[in-house]
C-alpha positions in Angstrom: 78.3 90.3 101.9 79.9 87.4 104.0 82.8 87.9 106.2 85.0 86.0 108.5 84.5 86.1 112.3 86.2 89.0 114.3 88.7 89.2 116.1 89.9 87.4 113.4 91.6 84.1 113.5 94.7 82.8 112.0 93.7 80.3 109.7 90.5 80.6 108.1 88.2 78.4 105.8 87.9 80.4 102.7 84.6 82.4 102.2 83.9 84.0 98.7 83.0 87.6 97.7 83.1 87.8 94.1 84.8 90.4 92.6 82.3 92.6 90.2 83.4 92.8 86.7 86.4 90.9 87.2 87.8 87.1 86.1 87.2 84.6 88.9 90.4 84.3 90.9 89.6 82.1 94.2 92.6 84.1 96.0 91.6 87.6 95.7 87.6 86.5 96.2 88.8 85.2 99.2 90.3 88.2 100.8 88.0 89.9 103.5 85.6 92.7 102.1 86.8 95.8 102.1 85.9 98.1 105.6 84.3 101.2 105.5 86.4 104.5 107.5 84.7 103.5 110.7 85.4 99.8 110.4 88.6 100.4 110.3 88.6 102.7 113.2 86.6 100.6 115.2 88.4 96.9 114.5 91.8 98.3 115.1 90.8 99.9 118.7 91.7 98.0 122.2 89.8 99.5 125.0 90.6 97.7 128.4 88.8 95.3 130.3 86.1 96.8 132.6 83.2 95.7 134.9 81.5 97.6 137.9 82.3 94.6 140.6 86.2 95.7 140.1 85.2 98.9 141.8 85.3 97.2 145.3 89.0 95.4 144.6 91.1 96.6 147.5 94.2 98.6 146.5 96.7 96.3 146.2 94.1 94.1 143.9 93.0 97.1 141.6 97.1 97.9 141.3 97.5 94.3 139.5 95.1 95.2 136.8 96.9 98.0 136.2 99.0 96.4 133.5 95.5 96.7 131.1 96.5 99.8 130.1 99.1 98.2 128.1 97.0 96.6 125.9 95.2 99.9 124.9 95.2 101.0 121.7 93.4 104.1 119.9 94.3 103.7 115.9 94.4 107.4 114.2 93.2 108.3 111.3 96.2 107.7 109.2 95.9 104.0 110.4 92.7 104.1 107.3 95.1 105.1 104.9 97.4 102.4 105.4 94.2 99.7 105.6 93.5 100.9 102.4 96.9 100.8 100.9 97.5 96.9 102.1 94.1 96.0 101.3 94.5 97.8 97.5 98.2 96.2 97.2 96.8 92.5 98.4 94.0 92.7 95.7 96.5 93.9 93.1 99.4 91.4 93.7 96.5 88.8 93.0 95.5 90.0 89.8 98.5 88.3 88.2 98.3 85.4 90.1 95.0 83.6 89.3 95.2 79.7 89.7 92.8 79.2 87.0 94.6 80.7 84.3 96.0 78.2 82.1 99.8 78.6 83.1 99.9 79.2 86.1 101.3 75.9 87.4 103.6 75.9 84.7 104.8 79.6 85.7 105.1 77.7 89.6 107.3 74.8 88.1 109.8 77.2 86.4 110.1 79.3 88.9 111.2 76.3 91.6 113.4 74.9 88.7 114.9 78.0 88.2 116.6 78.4 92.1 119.4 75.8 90.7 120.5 78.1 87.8 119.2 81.5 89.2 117.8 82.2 86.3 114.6 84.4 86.2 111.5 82.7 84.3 109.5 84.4 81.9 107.2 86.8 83.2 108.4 87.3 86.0 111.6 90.0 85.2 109.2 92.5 86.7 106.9 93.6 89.4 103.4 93.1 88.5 101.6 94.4 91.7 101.1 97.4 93.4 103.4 98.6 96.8 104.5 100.9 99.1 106.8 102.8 101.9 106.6 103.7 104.9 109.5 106.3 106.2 109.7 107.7 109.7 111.7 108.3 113.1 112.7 105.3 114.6 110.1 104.4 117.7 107.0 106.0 116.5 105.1 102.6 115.8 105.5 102.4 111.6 105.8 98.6 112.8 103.0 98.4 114.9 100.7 100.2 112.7 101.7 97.7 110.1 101.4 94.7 112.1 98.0 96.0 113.8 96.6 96.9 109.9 97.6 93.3 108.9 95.6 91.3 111.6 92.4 92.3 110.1 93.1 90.1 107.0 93.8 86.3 108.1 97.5 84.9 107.3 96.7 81.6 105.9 93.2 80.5 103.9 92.2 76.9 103.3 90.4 76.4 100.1 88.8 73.0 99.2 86.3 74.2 96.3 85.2 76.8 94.3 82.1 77.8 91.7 81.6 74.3 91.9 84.7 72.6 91.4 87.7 71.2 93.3 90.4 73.6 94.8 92.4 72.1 97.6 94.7 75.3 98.2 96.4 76.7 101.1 96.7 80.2 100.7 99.3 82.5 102.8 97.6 86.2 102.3 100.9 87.8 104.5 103.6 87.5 106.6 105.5 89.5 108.2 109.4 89.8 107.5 112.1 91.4 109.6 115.4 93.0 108.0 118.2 91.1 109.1 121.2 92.8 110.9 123.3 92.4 108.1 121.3 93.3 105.5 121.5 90.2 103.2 119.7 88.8 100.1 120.9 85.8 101.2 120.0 86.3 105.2 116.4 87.9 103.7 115.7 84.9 102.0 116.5 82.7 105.0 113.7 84.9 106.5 111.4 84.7 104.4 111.4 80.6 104.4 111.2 80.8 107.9 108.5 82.9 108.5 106.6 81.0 105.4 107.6 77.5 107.9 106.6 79.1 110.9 103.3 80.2 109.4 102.1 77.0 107.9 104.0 74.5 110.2 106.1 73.0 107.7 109.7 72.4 107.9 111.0 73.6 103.9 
């Protein structure tokens, strides 16, 4: 099965699993395989820097390097549960959204047409992929577990062909999106452009 490279990168050349007894759809075939329990485990762990030579640093030296142990990180096993429940919701979402449908496009056009008039284009009055929530205490690291799960699937992929044929297609597989402080469709929406822009260096 091929995979991207690991640590994984930000942008990505799109590499193709296809999906067994399913429609080709370039977007979800281009999503990294799915990772076994101790994959998870083991991609989501940051151990510190080490090697023998340090042992000999004089005090104040070895007290610099002390900072590492920021950048540890030990995932538990609930951190599989949420892999599996972005990597299942990714998939899903991309069910519905297959570029080589006929439609597609046309679904595309509407919708941009349809921000003058706020009017909501057929077939999309309704969510038509799979999600979920994540409640807790404030400060017990539902963000970072989030963020940490997300980095093992790349943000953007670049497509150029598929099964043969042309596909020059930029894909954006997440992003991450902040509530704003006053809780605004409008201030959301701002957002999520921005993050969109900020991702694919584009100025929309």
């Amino acid at each position: 099965m091929k995979a991207y490279p690991y640590p994984m990168p930000i942008e990505v050349d799109a590499i193709y699993n296809l999906a067994i007894g399913k429609a080709p759809n370039p977007l979800r075939d281009a999503l990294p395989p799915s990772l076994e329990r101790d994959a998870v485990l083991e991609r989501l762990k940051r151990l510190p820097p080490y090697a023998d030579d340090e042992r000999g640093l004089q005090p104040d030296e070895k007290f610099l390097r002390l900072d590492r142990i920021l950048d540890v990180f030990y995932p538990l096993t609930y951190y599989i549960d949420l892999q599996r429940a972005v990597d299942r919701a990714m998939r899903n979402s991309y069910e519905h959204r297959n570029p080589l449908l006929p439609g597609f496009y046309r679904n595309v056009v509407n919708a941009s047409q349809s921000i003058s008039n706020f009017s909501v284009p057929a077939g999309l009055s309704k969510a038509d992929c799979a999600g979920f929530a994540i409640a807790g205490d404030s400060g017990i690291g539902k963000s970072s577990a989030m963020e940490r799960t997300l980095e093992l699937t790349p943000r953007v992929i670049n497509h150029s062909s598929y099964n043969g044929s042309a596909f020059p297609f930029r894909q954006v597989s997440w992003i991450k999106v902040d509530c704003p402080p006053d809780g605004s469709t409008r201030a959301l929406c701002v957002k999520v452009l921005e993050a969109y822009d900020s991702v694919l260096a584009t100025e929309y």
